[in-house]
C-alpha positions as CSV (number, residue, x, y, z in Angstrom):
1,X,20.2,44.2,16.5
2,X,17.2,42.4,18.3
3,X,14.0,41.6,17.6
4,X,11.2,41.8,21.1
5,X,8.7,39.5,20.6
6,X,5.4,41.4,21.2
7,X,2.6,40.5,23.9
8,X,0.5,40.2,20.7
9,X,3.4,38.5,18.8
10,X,3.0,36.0,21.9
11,X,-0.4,35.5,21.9
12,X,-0.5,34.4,18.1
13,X,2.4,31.6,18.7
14,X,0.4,30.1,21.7
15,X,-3.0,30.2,19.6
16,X,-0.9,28.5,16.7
17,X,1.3,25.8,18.9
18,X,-2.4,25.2,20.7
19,X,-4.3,24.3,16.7
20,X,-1.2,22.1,16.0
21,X,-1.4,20.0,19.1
22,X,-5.2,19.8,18.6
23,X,-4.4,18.4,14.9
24,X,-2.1,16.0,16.0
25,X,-4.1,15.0,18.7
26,X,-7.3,14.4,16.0
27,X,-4.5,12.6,13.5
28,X,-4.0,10.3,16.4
29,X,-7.3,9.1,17.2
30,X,-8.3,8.5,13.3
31,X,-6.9,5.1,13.2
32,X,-8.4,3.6,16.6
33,X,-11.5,4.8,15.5
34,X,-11.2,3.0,12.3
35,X,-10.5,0.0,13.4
36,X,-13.1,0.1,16.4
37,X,-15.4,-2.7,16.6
38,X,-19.0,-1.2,17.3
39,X,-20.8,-4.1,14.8
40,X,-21.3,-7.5,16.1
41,X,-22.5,-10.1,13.5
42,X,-23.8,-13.6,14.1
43,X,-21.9,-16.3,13.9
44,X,-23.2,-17.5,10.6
45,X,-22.4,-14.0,9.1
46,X,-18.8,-14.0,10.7
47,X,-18.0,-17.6,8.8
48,X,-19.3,-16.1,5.9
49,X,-17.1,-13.1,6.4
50,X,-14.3,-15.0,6.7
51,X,-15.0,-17.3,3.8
52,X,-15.0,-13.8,2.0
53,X,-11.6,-12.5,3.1
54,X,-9.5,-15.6,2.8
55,X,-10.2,-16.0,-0.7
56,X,-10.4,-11.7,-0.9
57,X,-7.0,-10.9,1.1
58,X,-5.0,-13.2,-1.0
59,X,-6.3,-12.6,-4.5
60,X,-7.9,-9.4,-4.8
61,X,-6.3,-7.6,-1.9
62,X,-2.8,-8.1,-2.3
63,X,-1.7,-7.8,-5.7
64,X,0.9,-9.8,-6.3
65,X,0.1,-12.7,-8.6
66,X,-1.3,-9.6,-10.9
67,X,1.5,-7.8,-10.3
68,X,4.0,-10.9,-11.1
69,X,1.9,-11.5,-14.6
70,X,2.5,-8.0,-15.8
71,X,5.9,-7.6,-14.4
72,X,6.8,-10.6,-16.5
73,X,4.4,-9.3,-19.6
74,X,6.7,-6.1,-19.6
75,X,10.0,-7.8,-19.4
76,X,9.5,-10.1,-22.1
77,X,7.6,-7.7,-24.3
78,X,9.2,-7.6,-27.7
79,X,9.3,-3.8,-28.2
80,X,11.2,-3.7,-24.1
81,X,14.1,-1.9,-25.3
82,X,12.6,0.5,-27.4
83,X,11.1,2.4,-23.3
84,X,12.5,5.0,-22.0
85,X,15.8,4.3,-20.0
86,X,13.8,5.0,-16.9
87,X,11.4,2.8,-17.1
88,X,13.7,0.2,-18.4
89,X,15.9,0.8,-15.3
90,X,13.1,0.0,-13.2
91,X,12.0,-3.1,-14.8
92,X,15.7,-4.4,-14.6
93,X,15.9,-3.2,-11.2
94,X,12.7,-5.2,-10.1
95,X,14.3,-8.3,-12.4
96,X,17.8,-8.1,-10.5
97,X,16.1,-8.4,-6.9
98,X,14.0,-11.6,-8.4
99,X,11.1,-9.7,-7.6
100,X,8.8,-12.4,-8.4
101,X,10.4,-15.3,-6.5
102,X,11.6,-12.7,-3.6
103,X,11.8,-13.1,0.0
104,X,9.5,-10.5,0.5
105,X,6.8,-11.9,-1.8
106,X,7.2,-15.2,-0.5
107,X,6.7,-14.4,3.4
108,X,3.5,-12.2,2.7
109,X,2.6,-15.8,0.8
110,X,3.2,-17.7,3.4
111,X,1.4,-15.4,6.2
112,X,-1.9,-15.1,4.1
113,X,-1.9,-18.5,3.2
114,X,-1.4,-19.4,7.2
115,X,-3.3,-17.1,8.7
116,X,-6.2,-18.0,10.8
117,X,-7.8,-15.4,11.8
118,X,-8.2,-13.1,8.0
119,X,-9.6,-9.8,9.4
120,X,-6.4,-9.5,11.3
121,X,-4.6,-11.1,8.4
122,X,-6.2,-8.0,6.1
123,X,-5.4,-5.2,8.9
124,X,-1.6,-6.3,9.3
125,X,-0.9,-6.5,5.5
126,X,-2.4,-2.9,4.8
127,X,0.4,-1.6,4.5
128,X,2.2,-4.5,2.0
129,X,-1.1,-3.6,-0.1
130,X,-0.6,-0.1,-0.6
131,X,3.8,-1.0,-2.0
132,X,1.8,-3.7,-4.0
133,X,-1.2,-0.9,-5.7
134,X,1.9,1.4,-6.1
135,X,3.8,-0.7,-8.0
136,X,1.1,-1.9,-9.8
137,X,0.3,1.1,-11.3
138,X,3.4,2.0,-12.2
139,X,4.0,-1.5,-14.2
140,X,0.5,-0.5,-15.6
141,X,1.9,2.7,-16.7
142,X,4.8,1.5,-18.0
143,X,2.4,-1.5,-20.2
144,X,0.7,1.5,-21.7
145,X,3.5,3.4,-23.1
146,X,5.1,-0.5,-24.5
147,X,1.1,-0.7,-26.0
148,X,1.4,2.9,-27.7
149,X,5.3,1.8,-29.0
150,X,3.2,-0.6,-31.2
Protein backbone atom coordinates (compact mmCIF):
# COMPACT_ATOMS: atom_id res chain seq x y z
CA UNK A 1 0.00 0.00 0.00
CA UNK A 2 1.26 3.72 -0.45
CA UNK A 3 0.31 6.74 0.75
CA UNK A 4 0.88 10.13 -2.18
CA UNK A 5 1.56 13.03 -0.35
CA UNK A 6 -0.89 15.68 -1.76
CA UNK A 7 0.15 19.20 -3.42
CA UNK A 8 -1.91 20.51 -0.41
CA UNK A 9 -0.41 17.81 1.94
CA UNK A 10 2.89 19.55 0.70
CA UNK A 11 2.04 22.92 1.17
CA UNK A 12 1.02 22.36 4.93
CA UNK A 13 4.63 20.61 5.78
CA UNK A 14 6.55 23.64 4.26
CA UNK A 15 4.23 26.25 6.06
CA UNK A 16 4.91 24.13 9.36
CA UNK A 17 8.93 23.34 8.87
CA UNK A 18 8.95 27.38 7.82
CA UNK A 19 7.04 28.43 11.76
CA UNK A 20 9.50 25.96 13.42
CA UNK A 21 12.65 27.47 12.00
CA UNK A 22 11.19 30.98 12.69
CA UNK A 23 10.70 29.72 16.51
CA UNK A 24 14.08 28.51 16.75
CA UNK A 25 15.44 31.32 15.12
CA UNK A 26 13.46 33.79 17.90
CA UNK A 27 14.60 31.11 20.78
CA UNK A 28 18.04 31.95 19.62
CA UNK A 29 18.16 35.59 19.76
CA UNK A 30 16.33 35.74 23.40
CA UNK A 31 19.53 35.37 25.27
CA UNK A 32 21.86 38.00 23.29
CA UNK A 33 19.26 40.28 23.68
CA UNK A 34 19.22 39.80 27.40
CA UNK A 35 22.32 40.20 28.07
CA UNK A 36 22.86 43.36 25.57
CA UNK A 37 24.35 46.32 27.06
CA UNK A 38 22.21 49.35 25.85
CA UNK A 39 22.59 51.22 29.55
CA UNK A 40 25.71 53.00 30.34
CA UNK A 41 26.12 54.17 34.06
CA UNK A 42 28.66 56.50 35.50
CA UNK A 43 31.41 55.46 37.06
CA UNK A 44 30.24 56.21 40.51
CA UNK A 45 27.10 54.15 39.81
CA UNK A 46 29.10 51.22 38.33
CA UNK A 47 31.31 50.95 41.84
CA UNK A 48 28.30 51.12 43.51
CA UNK A 49 26.92 48.33 41.33
CA UNK A 50 29.56 46.34 41.96
CA UNK A 51 29.70 46.97 45.70
CA UNK A 52 26.08 45.51 45.29
CA UNK A 53 26.82 42.27 43.54
CA UNK A 54 29.89 41.15 45.33
CA UNK A 55 28.19 41.07 48.54
CA UNK A 56 24.59 40.02 46.39
CA UNK A 57 26.26 37.08 44.10
CA UNK A 58 27.76 35.42 47.01
CA UNK A 59 25.01 35.63 49.67
CA UNK A 60 21.81 36.16 48.30
CA UNK A 61 22.41 34.86 44.78
CA UNK A 62 23.86 31.60 45.19
CA UNK A 63 22.34 29.74 47.82
CA UNK A 64 24.59 27.73 49.34
CA UNK A 65 25.44 28.71 52.92
CA UNK A 66 21.31 28.61 53.18
CA UNK A 67 21.20 25.67 51.50
CA UNK A 68 24.16 23.92 53.81
CA UNK A 69 22.17 25.30 57.17
CA UNK A 70 19.02 23.50 56.27
CA UNK A 71 20.59 20.51 54.69
CA UNK A 72 22.29 20.06 58.04
CA UNK A 73 18.92 21.14 60.06
CA UNK A 74 17.13 18.16 58.19
CA UNK A 75 19.79 15.62 58.78
CA UNK A 76 20.17 16.02 62.34
CA UNK A 77 16.53 16.61 62.93
CA UNK A 78 15.26 14.29 65.68
CA UNK A 79 12.08 13.05 64.00
CA UNK A 80 14.70 12.24 60.46
CA UNK A 81 13.71 8.68 60.30
CA UNK A 82 10.31 8.94 60.82
CA UNK A 83 10.18 10.82 56.42
CA UNK A 84 9.32 9.13 53.87
CA UNK A 85 12.04 6.63 52.39
CA UNK A 86 12.31 9.02 49.52
CA UNK A 87 13.12 11.87 51.00
CA UNK A 88 15.31 10.18 53.43
CA UNK A 89 17.14 8.64 50.40
CA UNK A 90 17.82 11.93 49.15
CA UNK A 91 19.13 13.48 52.24
CA UNK A 92 21.50 10.45 52.63
CA UNK A 93 22.34 10.68 49.12
CA UNK A 94 23.37 14.49 49.45
CA UNK A 95 25.26 13.35 52.98
CA UNK A 96 27.25 10.52 51.15
CA UNK A 97 28.65 12.98 48.26
CA UNK A 98 29.76 15.47 51.41
CA UNK A 99 27.57 17.83 49.86
CA UNK A 100 28.44 20.57 52.11
CA UNK A 101 32.24 20.34 52.01
CA UNK A 102 32.01 19.16 48.09
CA UNK A 103 34.17 19.89 45.31
CA UNK A 104 31.62 21.50 43.57
CA UNK A 105 30.55 23.88 46.38
CA UNK A 106 33.96 24.72 47.06
CA UNK A 107 35.10 25.81 43.46
CA UNK A 108 31.78 28.00 42.96
CA UNK A 109 33.36 29.45 46.56
CA UNK A 110 36.46 30.05 45.35
CA UNK A 111 35.30 31.69 41.83
CA UNK A 112 32.88 34.25 43.59
CA UNK A 113 35.12 34.98 46.20
CA UNK A 114 37.96 35.71 43.31
CA UNK A 115 36.19 37.17 40.95
CA UNK A 116 36.97 40.58 39.77
CA UNK A 117 34.75 41.62 37.65
CA UNK A 118 30.90 40.45 39.57
CA UNK A 119 28.54 41.13 36.67
CA UNK A 120 30.36 38.59 34.76
CA UNK A 121 30.89 36.60 37.96
CA UNK A 122 26.71 36.72 38.31
CA UNK A 123 26.13 35.85 34.41
CA UNK A 124 28.62 32.69 34.48
CA UNK A 125 27.09 31.26 37.73
CA UNK A 126 23.36 31.49 36.43
CA UNK A 127 23.23 28.39 35.84
CA UNK A 128 24.89 26.93 39.43
CA UNK A 129 22.01 29.27 40.87
CA UNK A 130 19.13 27.67 39.35
CA UNK A 131 20.77 23.50 40.83
CA UNK A 132 21.13 25.72 44.04
CA UNK A 133 17.03 27.24 44.10
CA UNK A 134 16.11 23.68 43.03
CA UNK A 135 17.59 22.04 45.63
CA UNK A 136 16.67 24.46 48.00
CA UNK A 137 13.30 24.08 47.61
CA UNK A 138 13.16 20.68 47.75
CA UNK A 139 15.23 20.61 51.27
CA UNK A 140 12.48 23.27 52.11
CA UNK A 141 9.92 20.85 51.23
CA UNK A 142 11.23 18.12 52.81
CA UNK A 143 11.63 20.72 56.40
CA UNK A 144 7.99 21.15 56.10
CA UNK A 145 6.81 17.69 56.09
CA UNK A 146 9.74 16.91 59.35
CA UNK A 147 7.72 20.33 60.86
CA UNK A 148 4.18 18.64 60.36
CA UNK A 149 5.76 15.04 61.84
CA UNK A 150 5.82 17.17 65.04
Amino acid sequence: MKAEITNQETISLNKIEKNVTQILKKINQIRPNLLKKSFKFSKKAQEEKAFLLKNLVSKKIILIEKTNELFVQIFTNTNFSKLQEEDQDFILGLEKIGFINSQYVREIKAYLSNAGDFEEAFLNVIDENLYFMLLYQELNDIETKLLNLN
